[in-house]
C-alpha angles and dihedrals in degrees: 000000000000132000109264088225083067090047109108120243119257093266104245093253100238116244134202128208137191100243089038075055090049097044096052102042086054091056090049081048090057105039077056105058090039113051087008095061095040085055093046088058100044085058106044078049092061086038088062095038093055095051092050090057084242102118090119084061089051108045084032093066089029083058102045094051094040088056080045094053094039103043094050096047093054092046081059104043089051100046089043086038094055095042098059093042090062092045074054098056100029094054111120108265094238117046108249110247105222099053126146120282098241088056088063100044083056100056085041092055094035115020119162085004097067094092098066088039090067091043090051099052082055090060088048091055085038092059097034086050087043091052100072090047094071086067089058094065102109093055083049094061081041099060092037082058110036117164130196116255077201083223124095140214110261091219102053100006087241115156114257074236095069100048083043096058119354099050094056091054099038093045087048098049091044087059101044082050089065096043091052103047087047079056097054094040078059099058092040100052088052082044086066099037089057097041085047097246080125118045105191095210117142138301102010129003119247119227143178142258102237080039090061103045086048091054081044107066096042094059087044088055091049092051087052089046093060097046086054093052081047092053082055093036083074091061094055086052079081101079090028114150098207103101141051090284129022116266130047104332121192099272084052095050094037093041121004093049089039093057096042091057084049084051092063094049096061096037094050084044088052085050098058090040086055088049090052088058081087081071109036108033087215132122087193111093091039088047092059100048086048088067093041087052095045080055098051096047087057105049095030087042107048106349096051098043086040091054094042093055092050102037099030118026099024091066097058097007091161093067112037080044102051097086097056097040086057094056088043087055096049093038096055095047088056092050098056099029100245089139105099090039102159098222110195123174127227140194123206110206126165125281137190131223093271083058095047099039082054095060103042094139083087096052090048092057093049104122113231098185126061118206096225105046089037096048087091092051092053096050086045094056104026114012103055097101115121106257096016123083138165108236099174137000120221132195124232139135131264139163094243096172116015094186080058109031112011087185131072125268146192103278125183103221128199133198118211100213131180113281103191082173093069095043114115091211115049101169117133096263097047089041098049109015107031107025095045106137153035119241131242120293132268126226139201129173101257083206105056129030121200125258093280089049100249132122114284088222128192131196100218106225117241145189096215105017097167125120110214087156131031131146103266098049121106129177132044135279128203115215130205104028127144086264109088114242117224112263139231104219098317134027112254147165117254101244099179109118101197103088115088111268121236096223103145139015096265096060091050086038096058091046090057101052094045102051083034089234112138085185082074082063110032102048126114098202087064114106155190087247089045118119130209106218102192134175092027107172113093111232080040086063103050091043089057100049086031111029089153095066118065118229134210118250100234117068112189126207120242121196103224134162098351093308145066129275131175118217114206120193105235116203130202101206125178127191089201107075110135118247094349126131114247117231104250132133090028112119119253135187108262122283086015119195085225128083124219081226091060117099104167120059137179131179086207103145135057107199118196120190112183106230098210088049113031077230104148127201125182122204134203115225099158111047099170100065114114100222098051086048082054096051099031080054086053096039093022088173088041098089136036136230113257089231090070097065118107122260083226092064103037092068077069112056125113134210098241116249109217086051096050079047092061095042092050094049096048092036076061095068109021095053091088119087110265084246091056093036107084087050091044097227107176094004110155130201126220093263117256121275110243106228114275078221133052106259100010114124129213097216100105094017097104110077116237108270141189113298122229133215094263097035082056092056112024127063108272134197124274116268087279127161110235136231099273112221124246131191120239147143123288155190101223089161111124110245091263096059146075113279102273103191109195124178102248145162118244147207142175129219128199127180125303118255127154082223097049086237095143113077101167121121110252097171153310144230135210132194115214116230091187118115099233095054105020121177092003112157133212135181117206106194112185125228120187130225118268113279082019124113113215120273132274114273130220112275092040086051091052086047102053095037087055091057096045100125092230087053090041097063093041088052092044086052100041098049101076121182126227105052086309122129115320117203126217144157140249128216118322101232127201116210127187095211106186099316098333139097112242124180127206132200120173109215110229120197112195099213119198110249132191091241124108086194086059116022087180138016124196120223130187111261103173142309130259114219128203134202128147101348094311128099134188133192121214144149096263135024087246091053088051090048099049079057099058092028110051094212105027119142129167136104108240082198098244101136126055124199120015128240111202146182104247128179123240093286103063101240122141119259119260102251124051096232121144104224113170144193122235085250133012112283091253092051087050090044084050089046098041084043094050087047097057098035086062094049094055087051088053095046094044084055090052090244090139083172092060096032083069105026081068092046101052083049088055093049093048097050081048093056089040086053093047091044094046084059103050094239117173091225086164089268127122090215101075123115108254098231095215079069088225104177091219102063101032123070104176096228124111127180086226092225110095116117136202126229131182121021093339116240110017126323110267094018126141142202095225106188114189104194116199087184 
C-alpha cells in the first residue's frame, strides 16, 4: 500500500461557466480583429497587387523595409549583445555588501533569471529602434540605386547625385547609430549596477575599474559618432535658410563650416580622452572637453555665424553676397528647368479692322467658358440624374465635327461619375453590386455657346462608357454578381479582368474581416465570376502601387480607344538640391502634389489609369531625370517607354499647371543675371488676378504660405492673389514664319513692386502641350514702341472695363439682392490679334435654380471685350469688335443657331444677324408667368403694393426683352442691334412699359437650336 503522501491529489473537476465562456470567446473576438485583421489586409494587399501584374512593386517594397527592419535590429542586438556580455564577464567575482536596496529586490525577484531578463529587455529596445527604420525604405532603394545629376555643388564639388540620395540614408543612419549607442550605455550601465560594478552608496557611487573602461569606450564611440554626423552636417549646409538666398551663404561657409570642422576636432579629440580613462582611471580631463565642446558648439554654431553676418556681411551685403547668389541663381534654374527658357521680344502697336479681320485664327480660339464658373451649368443641364454627378470640368482639345472644323479645338470635357450620395436606395447591395460605376463623359466647345447661350454639349459615343474608376470615388464595387448593375445605355457584363476575383471563402472571408463587412461573406449573389474592384479612385490608386512619385491634384479624362481613361501628372521632387530655392510661399491649386519644401521638380511621368479596368500604366516622358532612372533601375517593369504611348493619347496631354505655376513665379525673379539680382534690376511679379465678382478685390485673397530664404530677405510682393494659367490655343511661330498654333498654358507677368502698384503688362509665357514640342518654354517680353508706355495688364484691364458706364449698368442690373442672379466673370484672355493687344472676358450671370443639387447655375450672358483702354460689352466677340474697329466684318464663329425676330408669316428676318435674349424664350414666359401669378395672389389678398410692385417686375422683364432683341416698339430706349456705339448708349430709365401684343402683332420668338 502506498504512502498517502504519494497518493495523487482528487483532480479539481473543470468547470465551465457562461461569463468564463463569454470572457474567452471576446478575447478570441479581439485577437482576431486585431492580428486577424492586420493579417487580412496584408493579404487582400497582395491580392490587389497580384491582379494588377504588380507583384514585383509589392514583395520589392516588402523586401526593402523588411532588410531595413532586419538589419537594424541585428546591428542593435550585436552591439547591445556584446555589451551585456562584457558587463557579464567583467562583474566583480563577490557581490558587494552594501548595495542598493532595489538591487536586491531584483536578484530577489529574479535570481538566476535575471540574465535573460536583461537580455531580454535588449530584444524589446532592438525591435522598438528597428521599427523606424522600415519608414526609411524608400531612401534605402534611393541610395541602392543611386544615379549621377552630372552637375556638382559649387562649395565641396559633390554631385547633385550624392545630396539627392546618398545624404538622406547616411545622416539617418549616423543618428540611429547614436540612439542607439545612448541605448545600449544605458543597458550596460544598469548591467553593472545589477552585477555590482557600480555600487550607488552615497555620495558618490563607487565603481570599478573594468566598469570604467567599459563606460569609457561607449561614450568614446558616441563622441566619434557625432563628429562623424558633424563631418555630414557640412553637406546640409547646402540647402541652409539662413541667408539672403537658400544654400551655404557667406556667413555659413566663413563661420558655420568653419566651426563644424572645429566640432570634429574636439569631438575626435573627447573621444581619445574617453579612451585615456583605461589608463587613468580618471573622468576628469574628458569631462572637462565635454563642456568645452558643449561651448564651442554654442557660440561657433549659432554666436560666431550670428556676429559675422551683422558685423561683417550686413554692412556691404551686395558684395560678400555676390558668389553664392550666384550659385543660388544657376541652381535654381537647373531645379526647376528654367534653364532653356526661349525669350522673344515683342512690340504691341495699333491696328485697324482690315488688321484684325485678317488674323482671325486668335479670336477663334478665344474661350468663352471658364471650368470653374460653368461646372454648375453642366451639372444643371447634364449631371442631375440620381447616381451620376459632375464633380470637375477639364479643358482639352478634340475634333468634334470634322464636315465643320477639321481641326482641333478647345473643348470643356465632363465626366459623369458615380454619385452613391444622390442614390434613393443605400443599402449594401445597391451601394457596392448594382450601382457600381460612373457613365461616359460629356463635351462642349469651350470657344463657341449655342444661340441661347448655352453649351452646345455632346455625349461622345463609346464603346465602353462605363466608370468603374474616377477620381472621387471611394469604396469598392463588386462586378458580375447575380444582382443586375445599372447600365449606361445598354446592359452589359463587365468584361475588365483586372479586379481580384472572388473565387473561394477565404478570399471573401478576408474581405470581410478587413473592411470589417459580414454582408462580403454572407451574401448569396457573390460568385465564383465576381470581381473586387478596390482602390478605385484614381490618384488612390497610384499612391498605393507608386507612393515614392507625387502626383497633381486634377486627373482629366481622355476619350481612347473607345473608353475612358484618366492622365495624372506625376512629379520626382527632391528637397536636397544644393544651393536651389525651395518652392514655398508660390501659390498652388489645392491639395497640390507638390511641397513648399520641395526645390527640385520634374513632370517626369505620365500615369494612365483606364477608367473601365483599373489597369495603370506609367510612362516615362522625361528619361533623363536623375530620380525616375533611380527608381526604373529599383522597379525596372514598373514604367513604360514614352514611345510606346499611343499617338491617340498624346493629342491629349497637358503641361501641368501647378508646375507651370512654380516655373512662372520663380522665372519672375531668376531671370535676372546673378549680378542684377540682389538689387532686383528687371525683376518681374505673376500679374495680379482681376476679381471672379464684380467688386471683389484680390488683395487678401492668397492665403498666407511658407517663406523661403529670399522671400525672407528681399522685398516681396503684397498678399495678392495671381493671374491663374489657363490652357489655350496659340500662335508660338516666330514673326517670320507661318501661324503654328500649339495648345498651350499661359501667364502673364507685370513689373515687380513690393505694392503691387504696376500693373502694366511686361510679358508673358506660355508652356506647349503639344507632342512635338512638349514642355517647350517661351518668354515674350514686351517692349513698347518708341514714345509708348507698356500696355495695361490684367488686373488694371478688368478694373477699367467694370467701371465703363455701359458694363456698369449691366453689372448694377444684373446683381440682384436677396438670392436673386449674381453676376460674375470668366478668364481674362489676352489675345495678340495682327500686331495689337486684345483683351477677352467672358460675362457670367448665376441664375437661381429649383434644384437642391444645384442651387445656381451660371449661364453665358455676353462677352467684354478690351483694346486700347476701351471696352465694350456685347453678345458675341465680332459685335464687340465692330465696336472698337469702324469697318470690321467677320463671324468668329462664336454663336451657333439664330434666334430672330420674324413677322406673322414665319419667314426669317432680312439680315443674318444673331441677336440673342439673356435666356432662351421659354425660360423669360416661366419667369413673366411666375411674376404675375404672384401679383393676382397678391391682389386677391388685397396686398395692392405688392400687386404692383409685380407688375411693374413683369413689365420690366417684357421691355428688357424688347429691348435684348433690338424691337422698334416706337421707343427711343431700345438697344440699336448693329451696336453702333453711336447710337447706343447702354443706359435705360427701366420704366417703359409695354402695352398690346408686345412686340409687334403677329410677332414671334423663333429659336433654331444646333445643339
Amino acid at each position: 500500500m502506498r504512502r498517502s503522501q504519494d497518493l495523487g491529489a482528487d483532480r479539481r473537476r473543470l468547470r465551465f461557466s457562461g461569463r468564463g465562456v463569454l470572457i474567452a470567446l471576446g478575447a478570441l473576438l479581439l485577437f482576431v480583429l486585431i492580428f486577424g485583421r492586420a493579417i487580412a489586409r496584408f493579404y487582400i494587399d497582395f491580392l490587389w497587387h497580384d491582379a494588377l501584374g504588380r507583384n514585383d512593386v509589392f514583395w520589392g517594397a516588402i523586401g526593402a523595409k523588411a532588410t531595413l527592419f532586419v538589419g537594424f535590429f541585428l546591428i542593435f542586438v550585436l552591439i547591445s549583445g556584446i555589451n551585456l556580455y562584457v558587463a557579464d564577464r567583467t562583474a566583480p567575482e563577490t557581490f558587494p555588501a552594501n548595495v542598493h536596496p532595489y538591487v536586491e529586490r531584483f536578484h530577489e525577484i529574479f535570481g538566476q533569471r535575471l540574465r535573460l531578463v536583461r537580455y531580454g529587455v535588449a530584444l524589446v529596445f532592438a525591435l522598438m529602434l528597428a521599427a523606424p527604420a522600415i519608414s526609411r525604405w524608400q531612401e534605402w532603394l534611393l541610395f541602392r540605386n543611386s544615379q549621377s545629376f552630372g552637375t556638382s555643388d559649387a562649395q565641396f564639388g559633390r554631385d547633385v547625385g550624392f545630396y539627392v540620395f546618398e545624404l538622406p540614408f547616411l545622416s539617418f543612419l549616423l543618428d540611429w547609430m547614436f540612439v542607439a549607442v545612448i541605448v545600449t550605455l544605458l543597458l550596460t550601465v544598469a548591467a553593472h549596477v545589477l552585477n555590482g560594478g557600480v555600487v550607488l552608496v552615497s555620495p558618490v557611487p563607487t565603481v570599478s575599474s573594468a566598469t570604467k573602461t567599459h563606460i569609457a569606450i561607449l561614450l568614446a564611440l558616441l563622441a566619434l559618432l557625432k563628429a562623424g554626423d558633424y563631418w555630414f552636417d557640412r553637406f546640409e549646409l547646402t540647402n541652409a535658410q539662413t541667408g539672403i538666398v537658400q544654400g551655404a551663404t557667406y556667413s555659413v561657409v566663413q563661420a558655420r563650416i568653419p566651426a563644424l570642422m572645429l566640432l570634429i576636432l574636439i569631438a575626435v579629440f573627447s573621444a581619445v580622452l574617453y579612451l585615456s580613462v583605461i589608463r587613468t582611471g580618471s573622468f576628469r580631463a574628458p569631462l572637462i572637453a565635454s563642456a568645452l565642446w558643449l561651448v564651442v558648439s554654442i557660440v561657433g554654431g549659432i554666436i560666431y555665424p550670428a556676429i559675422v553676418q551683422g558685423l561683417v556681411v550686413n554692412p556691404d551685403q551686395e558684395a560678400k553676397e555676390s558668389e553664392y547668389i550666384e550659385r543660388n541663381v544657376n541652381a535654381t534654374r537647373l531645379a526647376y528647368g528654367l534653364a532653356e527658357v526661349e525669350s522673344r521680344d515683342i512690340t504691341f502697336s495699333d491696328i485697324s479692322a482690315s488688321d484684325a479681320e485678317g488674323d482671325l485664327e486668335s479670336l477663334d480660339n478665344v474661350r468663352l467658358l471658364n471650368p470653374a464658373a460653368m461646372e454648375s451649368r453642366f451639372i444643371f443641364d447634364e449631371g442631375r440624374e440620381a447616381g451620376l454627378t459632375i464633380d470637375d470640368l477639364d479643358v482639352d482639345r478634340y475634333v468634334l465635327d470634322s464636315t465643320e472644323q477639321p481641326d482641333s479645338e478647345q473643348v470643356l470635357v465632363a465626366a459623369l461619375e458615380l454619385d452613391t450620395d444622390g442614390l434613393a436606395n443605400t443599402t449594401w447591395q445597391s451601394l457596392h453590386l448594382i450601382n457600381t460605376h460612373g457613365c461616359g463623359l460629356v463635351t462642349a466647345p469651350a470657344s463657341s455657346v449655342q444661340a441661347n447661350r448655352r453649351p452646345a454639349y455632346t455625349v461622345p459615343d463609346l464603346d465602353r462608357p462605363e466608370l468603374y474608376f474616377s477620381p472621387s470615388i471611394g469604396g469598392y464595387a463588386i462586378s458580375n454578381t447575380e444582382s443586375v448593375e445599372n447600365p449606361c445605355d445598354e446592359q452589359a457584363t463587365y468584361e475588365g479582368d483586372l479586379g481580384v476575383e472572388m473565387t473561394s471563402f477565404a478570399r471573401r472571408a478576408s474581405f470581410a474581416l478587413a473592411f470589417l463587412e459580414y454582408n462580403i461573406l454572407a451574401s448569396g449573389a457573390i460568385n465564383d465570376d465576381s470581381q473586387m474592384l478596390w482602390v478605385r479612385g484614381v490618384n488612390d490608386r497610384l499612391e498605393k502601387l507608386a507612393p515614392f512619385l507625387s502626383y497633381d491634384a486634377d486627373p482629366y479624362p481622355v476619350e481612347a480607344d473607345g473608353r475612358v481613361v484618366w492622365v495624372v501628372d506625376a512629379y520626382t521632387t527632391t528637397s536636397r538640391y544644393p544651393y536651389a530655392e525651395s518652392v514655398g510661399d508660390v501659390e498652388l491649386s489645392s491639395e497640390s502634389g507638390l511641397s513648399p519644401n520641395d526645390n527640385y521638380v520634374r513632370n517626369s511621368v505620365k500615369a494612365v489609369v483606364d477608367a473601365y479596368t483599373g489597369e495603370v500604366t506609367l510612362f516615362v516622358i522625361d528619361e533623363v531625370d536623375p530620380i525616375i532612372r533611380a527608381w526604373q533601375q529599383a522597379f525596372p517593369d514598373l514604367f513604360t517607354s514614352f514611345d510606346e504611348m499611343p499617338d491617340e493619347l498624346r493629342e491629349h496631354l497637358r503641361y501641368p499647371e501647378d508646375l507651370f505655376r512654380v516655373q512662372t513665379d520663380r522665372y519672375s525673379k531668376y531671370r535676372i543675371s546673378p549680378e542684377n539680382f540682389f538689387r532686383r534690376d528687371g525683376a518681374w511679379s505673376v500679374a495680379q488676378a482681376p476679381g471672379q465678382f464684380p467688386g471683389v478685390s484680390t488683395a487678401t485673397a492668397a492665403a498666407p504660405a511658407a517663406e523661403t530664404a529670399a522671400s525672407s530677405t528681399f522685398a516681396s510682393e503684397s498678399n495678392t492673389q495671381r493671374f491663374t494659367p489657363y490652357y489655350t490655343y496659340f500662335d508660338t511661330s516666330p514673326d517670320d514664319e507661318e501661324i503654328d498654333e500649339e495648345f498651350v498654358i499661359f501667364r502673364p507677368f507685370v513689373e515687380f513692386s513690393t505694392a503691387d502698384q504696376r500693373t502694366q503688362l511686361q510679358a508673358y509665357m506660355t508652356a506647349s502641350s503639344d507632342p512635338d514640342t512638349y514642355g517647350q518654354l517661351i518668354s515674350y517680353v514686351v517692349n513698347p514702341a518708341p514714345g509708348e508706355s507698356l500696355p495695361d495688364g490684367p488686373l488694371r484691364v478688368a478694373s477699367s472695363a467694370e467701371t465703363t458706364d455701359e458694363i456698369s449698368f449691366r453689372i448694377s442690373r444684373d446683381n440682384t439682392e436677396g438670392g436673386g442672379t449674381k453676376v460674375r466673370f470668366g478668364d481674362l484672355q489676352a489675345v495678340p490679334v495682327a500686331d495689337g493687344l486684345v483683351y477677352v472676358r467672358p460675362y457670367y450671370v448665376s441664375v437661381p435654380t429649383d434644384s437642391a443639387q444645384v442651387p445656381e447655375a451660371t449661364e453665358f450672358r455676353e462677352v467684354i471685350v478690351t483694346y486700347n483702354q476701351t471696352s465694350v460689352l456685347a453678345p458675341t466677340i465680332g459685335q464687340a469688335m465692330s465696336e472698337l474697329f469702324r469697318g470690321f466684318d467677320a463671324d468668329i464663329g462664336d454663336r451657333t443657331g439664330t434666334v430672330s425676330s420674324v413677322d406673322g408669316d414665319d419667314t426669317a428676318a432680312p439680315d443674318d444677324e444673331v441677336v440673342v435674349l439673356d435666356e432662351n424664350a421659354e425660360e423669360v414666359l416661366v419667369r413673366i408667368d411666375t411674376v404675375l401669378a404672384e401679383a393676382d395672389t397678391a391682389l386677391e389678398s388685397g396686398d395692392l403694393g405688392t400687386y404692383q410692385e409685380k407688375v411693374n417686375e413683369a413689365n420690366d422683364l417684357i421691355a428688357d426683352a424688347v429691348d435684348r432683341l433690338g424691337l422698334d416698339t416706337g421707343t427711343d430706349d431700345v438697344t440699336d442691334p448693329t451696336g453702333d456705339p453711336s447710337t447706343d448708349d447702354g443706359s435705360t430709365d427701366g420704366e417703359s412699359e409695354l402695352e398690346g401684343d408686345g412686340p409687334g402683332e403677329g410677332d414671334k420668338l423663333i429659336v433654331e437650336d444646333e445643339g
